[in-house]
C-alpha positions as CSV (number, residue, x, y, z in Angstrom):
1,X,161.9,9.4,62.6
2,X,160.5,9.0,66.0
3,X,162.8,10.0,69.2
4,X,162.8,7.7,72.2
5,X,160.6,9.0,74.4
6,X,160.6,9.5,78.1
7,X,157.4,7.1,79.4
8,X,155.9,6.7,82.5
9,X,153.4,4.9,84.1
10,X,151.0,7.5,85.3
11,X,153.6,9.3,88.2
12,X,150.6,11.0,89.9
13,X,149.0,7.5,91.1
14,X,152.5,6.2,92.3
15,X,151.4,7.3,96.2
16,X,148.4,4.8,95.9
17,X,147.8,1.2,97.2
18,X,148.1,-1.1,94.8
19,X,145.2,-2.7,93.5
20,X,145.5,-6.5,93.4
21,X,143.6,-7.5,89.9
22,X,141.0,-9.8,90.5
23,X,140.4,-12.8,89.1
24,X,138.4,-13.2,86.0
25,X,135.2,-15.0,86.0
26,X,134.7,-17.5,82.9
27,X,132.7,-15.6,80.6
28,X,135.6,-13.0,80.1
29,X,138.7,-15.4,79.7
30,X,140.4,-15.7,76.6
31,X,142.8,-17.5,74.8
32,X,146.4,-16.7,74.4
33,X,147.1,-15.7,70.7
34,X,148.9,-18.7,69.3
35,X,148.4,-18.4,65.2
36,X,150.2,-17.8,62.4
37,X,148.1,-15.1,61.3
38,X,148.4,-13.2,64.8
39,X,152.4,-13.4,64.5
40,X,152.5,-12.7,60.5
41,X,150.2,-9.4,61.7
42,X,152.7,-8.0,64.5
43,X,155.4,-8.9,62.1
44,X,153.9,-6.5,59.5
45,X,153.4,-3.7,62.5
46,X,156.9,-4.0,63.7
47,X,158.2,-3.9,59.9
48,X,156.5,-0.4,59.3
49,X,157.5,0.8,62.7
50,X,153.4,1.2,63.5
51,X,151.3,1.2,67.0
52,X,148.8,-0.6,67.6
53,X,146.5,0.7,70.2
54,X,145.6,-3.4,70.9
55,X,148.9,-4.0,72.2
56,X,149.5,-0.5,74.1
57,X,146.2,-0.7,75.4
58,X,146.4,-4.8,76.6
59,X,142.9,-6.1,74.4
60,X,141.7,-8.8,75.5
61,X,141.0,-9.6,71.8
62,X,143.8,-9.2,70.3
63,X,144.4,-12.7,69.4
64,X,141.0,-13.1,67.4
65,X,141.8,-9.6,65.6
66,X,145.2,-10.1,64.7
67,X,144.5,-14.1,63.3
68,X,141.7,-12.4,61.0
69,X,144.2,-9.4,59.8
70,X,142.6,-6.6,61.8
71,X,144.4,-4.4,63.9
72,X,143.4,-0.5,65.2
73,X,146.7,1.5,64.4
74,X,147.6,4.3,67.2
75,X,149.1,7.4,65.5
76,X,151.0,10.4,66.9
77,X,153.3,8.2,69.1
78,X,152.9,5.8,72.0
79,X,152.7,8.1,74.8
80,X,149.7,10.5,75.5
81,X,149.6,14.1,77.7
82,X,146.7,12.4,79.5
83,X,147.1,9.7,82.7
84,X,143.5,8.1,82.6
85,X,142.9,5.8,85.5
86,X,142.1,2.6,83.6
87,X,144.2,3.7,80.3
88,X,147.4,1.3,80.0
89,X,148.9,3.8,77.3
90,X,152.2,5.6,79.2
91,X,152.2,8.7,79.8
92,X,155.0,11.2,79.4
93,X,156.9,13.2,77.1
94,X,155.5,12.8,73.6
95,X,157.2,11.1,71.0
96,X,157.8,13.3,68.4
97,X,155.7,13.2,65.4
98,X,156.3,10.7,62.3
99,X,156.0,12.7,59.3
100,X,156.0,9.5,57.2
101,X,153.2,7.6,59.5
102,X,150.5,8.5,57.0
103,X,152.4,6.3,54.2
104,X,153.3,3.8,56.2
105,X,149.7,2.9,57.4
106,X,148.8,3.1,53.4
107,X,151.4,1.0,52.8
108,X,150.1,-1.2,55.6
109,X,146.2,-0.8,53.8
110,X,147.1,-2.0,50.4
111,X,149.3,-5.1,51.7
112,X,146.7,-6.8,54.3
113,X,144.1,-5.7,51.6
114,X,141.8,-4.4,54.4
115,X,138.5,-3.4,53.4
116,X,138.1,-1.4,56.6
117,X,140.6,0.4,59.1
118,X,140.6,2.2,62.2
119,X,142.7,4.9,63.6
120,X,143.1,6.1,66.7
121,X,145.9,8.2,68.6
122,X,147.2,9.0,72.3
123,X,146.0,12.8,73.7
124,X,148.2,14.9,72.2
125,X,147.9,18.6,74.3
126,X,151.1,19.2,73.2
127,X,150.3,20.3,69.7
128,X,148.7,23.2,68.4
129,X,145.7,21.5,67.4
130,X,145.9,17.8,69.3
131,X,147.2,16.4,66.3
132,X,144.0,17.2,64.2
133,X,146.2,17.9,60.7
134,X,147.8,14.3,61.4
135,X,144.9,12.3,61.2
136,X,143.8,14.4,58.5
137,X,147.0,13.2,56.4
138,X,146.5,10.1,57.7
139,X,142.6,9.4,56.4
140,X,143.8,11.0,52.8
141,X,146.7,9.3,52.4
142,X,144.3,5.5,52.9
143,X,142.0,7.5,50.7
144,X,144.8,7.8,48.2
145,X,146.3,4.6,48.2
146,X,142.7,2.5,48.4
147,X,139.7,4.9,47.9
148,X,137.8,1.6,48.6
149,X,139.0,1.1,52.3
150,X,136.2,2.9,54.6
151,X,137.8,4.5,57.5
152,X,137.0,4.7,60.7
153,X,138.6,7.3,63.5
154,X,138.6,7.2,67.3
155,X,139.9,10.6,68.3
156,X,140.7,12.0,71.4
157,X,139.1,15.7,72.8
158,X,141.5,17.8,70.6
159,X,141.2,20.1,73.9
160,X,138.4,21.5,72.6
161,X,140.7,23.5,70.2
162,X,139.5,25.9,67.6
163,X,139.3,24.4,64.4
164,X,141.0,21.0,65.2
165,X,137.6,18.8,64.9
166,X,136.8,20.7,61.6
167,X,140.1,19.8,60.5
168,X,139.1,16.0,60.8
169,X,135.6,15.7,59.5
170,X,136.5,17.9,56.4
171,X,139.1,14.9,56.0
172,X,135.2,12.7,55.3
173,X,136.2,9.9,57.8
174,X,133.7,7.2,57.5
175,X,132.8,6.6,60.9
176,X,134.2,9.3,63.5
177,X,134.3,7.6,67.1
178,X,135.1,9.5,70.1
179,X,134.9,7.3,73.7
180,X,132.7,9.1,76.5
181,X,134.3,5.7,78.3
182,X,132.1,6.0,81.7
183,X,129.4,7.6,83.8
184,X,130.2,11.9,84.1
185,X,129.9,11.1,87.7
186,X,133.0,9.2,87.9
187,X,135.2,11.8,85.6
188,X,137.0,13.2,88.3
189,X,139.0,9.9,89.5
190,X,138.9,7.9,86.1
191,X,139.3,10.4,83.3
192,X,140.6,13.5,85.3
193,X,142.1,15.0,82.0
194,X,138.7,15.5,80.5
195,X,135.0,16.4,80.9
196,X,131.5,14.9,80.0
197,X,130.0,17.7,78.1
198,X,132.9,18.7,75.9
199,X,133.1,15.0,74.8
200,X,129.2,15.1,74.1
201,X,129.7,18.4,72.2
202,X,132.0,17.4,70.0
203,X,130.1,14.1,68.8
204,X,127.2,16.4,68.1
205,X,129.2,19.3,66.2
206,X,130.4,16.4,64.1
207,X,126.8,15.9,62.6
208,X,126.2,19.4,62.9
209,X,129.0,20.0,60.4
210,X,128.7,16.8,58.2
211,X,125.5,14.3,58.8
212,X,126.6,11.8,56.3
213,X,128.9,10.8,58.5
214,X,128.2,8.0,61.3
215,X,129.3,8.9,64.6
216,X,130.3,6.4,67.5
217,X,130.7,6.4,71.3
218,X,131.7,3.9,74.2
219,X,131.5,3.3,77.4
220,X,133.2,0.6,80.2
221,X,131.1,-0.6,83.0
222,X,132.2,-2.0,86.2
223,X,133.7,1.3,87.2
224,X,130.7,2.0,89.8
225,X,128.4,3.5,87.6
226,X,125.1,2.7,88.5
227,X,122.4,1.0,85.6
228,X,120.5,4.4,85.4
229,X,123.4,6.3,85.2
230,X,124.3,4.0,81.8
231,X,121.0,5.0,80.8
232,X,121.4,8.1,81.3
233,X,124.5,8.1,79.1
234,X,122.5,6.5,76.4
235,X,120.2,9.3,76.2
236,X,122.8,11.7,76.1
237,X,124.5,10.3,73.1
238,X,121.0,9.5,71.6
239,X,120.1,13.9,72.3
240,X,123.5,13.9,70.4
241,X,122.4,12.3,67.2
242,X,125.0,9.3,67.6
243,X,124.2,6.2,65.6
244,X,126.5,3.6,67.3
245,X,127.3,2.6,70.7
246,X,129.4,0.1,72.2
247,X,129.3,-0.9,76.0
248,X,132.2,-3.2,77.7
249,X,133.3,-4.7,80.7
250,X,136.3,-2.6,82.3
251,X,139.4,-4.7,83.1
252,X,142.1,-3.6,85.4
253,X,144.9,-3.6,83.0
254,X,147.7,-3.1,86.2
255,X,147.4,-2.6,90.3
256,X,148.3,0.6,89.9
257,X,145.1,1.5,87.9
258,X,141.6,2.1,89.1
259,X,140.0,-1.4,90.5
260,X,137.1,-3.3,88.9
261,X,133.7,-2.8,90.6
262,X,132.2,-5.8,89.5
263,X,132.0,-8.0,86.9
264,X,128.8,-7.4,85.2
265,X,127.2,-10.9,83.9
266,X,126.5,-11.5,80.1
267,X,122.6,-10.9,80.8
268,X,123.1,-7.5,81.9
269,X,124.6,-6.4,79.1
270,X,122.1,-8.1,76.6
271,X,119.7,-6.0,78.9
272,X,121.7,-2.8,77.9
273,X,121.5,-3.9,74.4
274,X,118.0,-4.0,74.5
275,X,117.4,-0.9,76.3
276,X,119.9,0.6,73.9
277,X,117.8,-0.3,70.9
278,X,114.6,1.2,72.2
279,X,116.5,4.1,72.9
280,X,117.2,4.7,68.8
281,X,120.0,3.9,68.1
282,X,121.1,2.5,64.4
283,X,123.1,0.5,66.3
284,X,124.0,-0.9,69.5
285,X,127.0,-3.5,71.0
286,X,127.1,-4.7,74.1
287,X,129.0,-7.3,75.5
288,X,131.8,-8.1,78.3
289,X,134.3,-8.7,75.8
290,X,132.9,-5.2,73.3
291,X,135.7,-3.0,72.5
292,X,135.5,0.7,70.2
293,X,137.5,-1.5,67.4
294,X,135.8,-5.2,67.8
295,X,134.0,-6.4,64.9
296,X,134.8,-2.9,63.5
297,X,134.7,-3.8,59.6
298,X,131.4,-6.5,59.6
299,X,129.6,-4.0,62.8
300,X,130.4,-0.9,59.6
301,X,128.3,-3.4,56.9
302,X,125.8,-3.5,59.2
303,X,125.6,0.0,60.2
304,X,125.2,1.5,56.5
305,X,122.8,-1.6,56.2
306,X,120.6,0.3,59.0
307,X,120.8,3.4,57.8
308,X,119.4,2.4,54.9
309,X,117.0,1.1,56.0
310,X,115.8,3.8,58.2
311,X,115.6,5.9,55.5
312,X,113.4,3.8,53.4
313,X,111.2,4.1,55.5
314,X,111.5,0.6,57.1
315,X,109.8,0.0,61.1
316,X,112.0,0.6,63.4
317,X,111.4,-3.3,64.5
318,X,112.9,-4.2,61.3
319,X,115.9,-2.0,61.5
320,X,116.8,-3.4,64.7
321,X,116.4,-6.9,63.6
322,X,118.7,-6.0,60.2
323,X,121.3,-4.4,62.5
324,X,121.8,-7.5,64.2
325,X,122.0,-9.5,62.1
């Protein structure tokens, strides 16, 4: 079993001002979650001693998610390596790994009956290879228990170490996500821990070694980036061969984390969307309230339903039309 670990609250910005949160304009409030179906959900978690990455990470959307049965389980712990400036995960010592978290989450599978899952984990530097094997064990022991379940995976960097991202896609996930989450501009004060070009890499080594499989990216705006700096992104990930992106608004999750820009409006994203479409790919989601997991199991139907459809030759008018459906 787990240990306790020893959390903080990333130490290295405890020198800073705080950062009052600012006040949310309407078309990015939600409703408290309320239903029976959110609190039979957490009950389920907390019986299987699982992590959801909605709760560590403060969703917005949690409420929806969790009253429909969907929840994205966080393996390898609750506490990353990493201390990401708009990340609400703790950072700290590392809980030791779970050896029985693969079975618990294919326990958890079979009992919701989900059709679709997705995995994700904290930054795990610690290990020899990020925690690669785990979410290896993790994807085959869902495949065991309910080969029907497709699986999706939102992995950290690995570190760039050798062998750890082969370790993964040998494992077939069905969609392999991995966040660029802003502008490379702005790496240096929001995601210190990491760089642009590895992140990019990766995504394209993943259809380099498998193309079957559908790879994913996200980004938050409101951070400062500037509109052709998202654009430029989208290219990059396009150059990259990935099929799905997702664009959301950044919300300050605490003061002591990096401040929202602005709030960008609900027509500026459909303007991304649009733009995003052009740009090629399969599909595109873009919304204040878009997150990697929202929408996850009906945005996967739609996905394969694109695919398909590109490779039938369809227009590429038609295939965007189909994907949003």
């Amino acid at each position: 079993m787990a240990t306790t670990p020893q959390k903080v609250r990333h130490p290295e910005k405890a020198h800073r001002p705080d950062n009052p949160i600012q006040r949310k304009p309407s078309w990015i409030r939600v409703k408290a979650p309320v239903s029976k179906e959110y609190h039979q959900t957490r009950a389920l978690m907390r019986s299987l001693d699982l992590v959801t990455v909605c709760e560590e990470a403060a969703c917005p959307n949690i409420g929806e998610c969790w009253s429909k049965g969907h929840a994205t389980v966080m393996i390898l712990g609750s506490v990353c390596t990493r201390a990401c400036a708009f990340c609400n995960v703790s950072t700290g010592r590392p809980d030791q790994v779970d050896p029985h978290e693969p079975e618990h989450i294919a326990e958890m599978v079979t009992r919701v009956g989900l059709n679709h899952i997705v995995i994700t984990s904290v930054d795990r530097d610690d290990l020899e290879d990020g925690g690669a094997r785990h979410f290896a064990n993790v994807i085959n022991a869902v495949r065991e228990a309910s080969p029907d379940t497709t699986i999706e995976i939102l992995t950290p960097d690995f570190k760039g170490k050798k062998g750890a991202l082969e370790i993964v896609v040998e494992a077939r996930p069905d969609v392999f996500n991995h966040n660029l989450e802003t502008a490379p501009r702005l790496y240096p004060s929001i995601r210190p821990g990491a760089r642009y070009f590895t992140s990019l890499n990766l995504l394209n080594r993943v259809k380099e070694i498998d193309p079957s499989i559908f790879t994913k990216s996200g980004i938050m705006v409101g951070l400062g980036e500037g509109r052709d700096e998202v654009h430029q992104v989208m290219d990059d990930l396009r150059s990259a061969d990935v099929d799905f992106m997702t664009i959301g608004q950044y919300l300050q999750p605490t003061p002591k984390h990096a401040k929202v820009d602005r709030f960008v409006t609900p027509e500026e994203f459909g303007g991304y969307e649009k733009v995003g479409r052009g740009k090629g790919f399969l599909m595109i989601s873009a919304t204040p309230l878009t997150r990697s997991s929202y929408h996850a199991d009906s945005d996967f139907a739609k996905l394969r339903a694109a695919r398909d459809a590109r490779l039938s030759g369809l227009p590429s008018m038609d295939i965007v039309e189909l994907a949003a459906v």
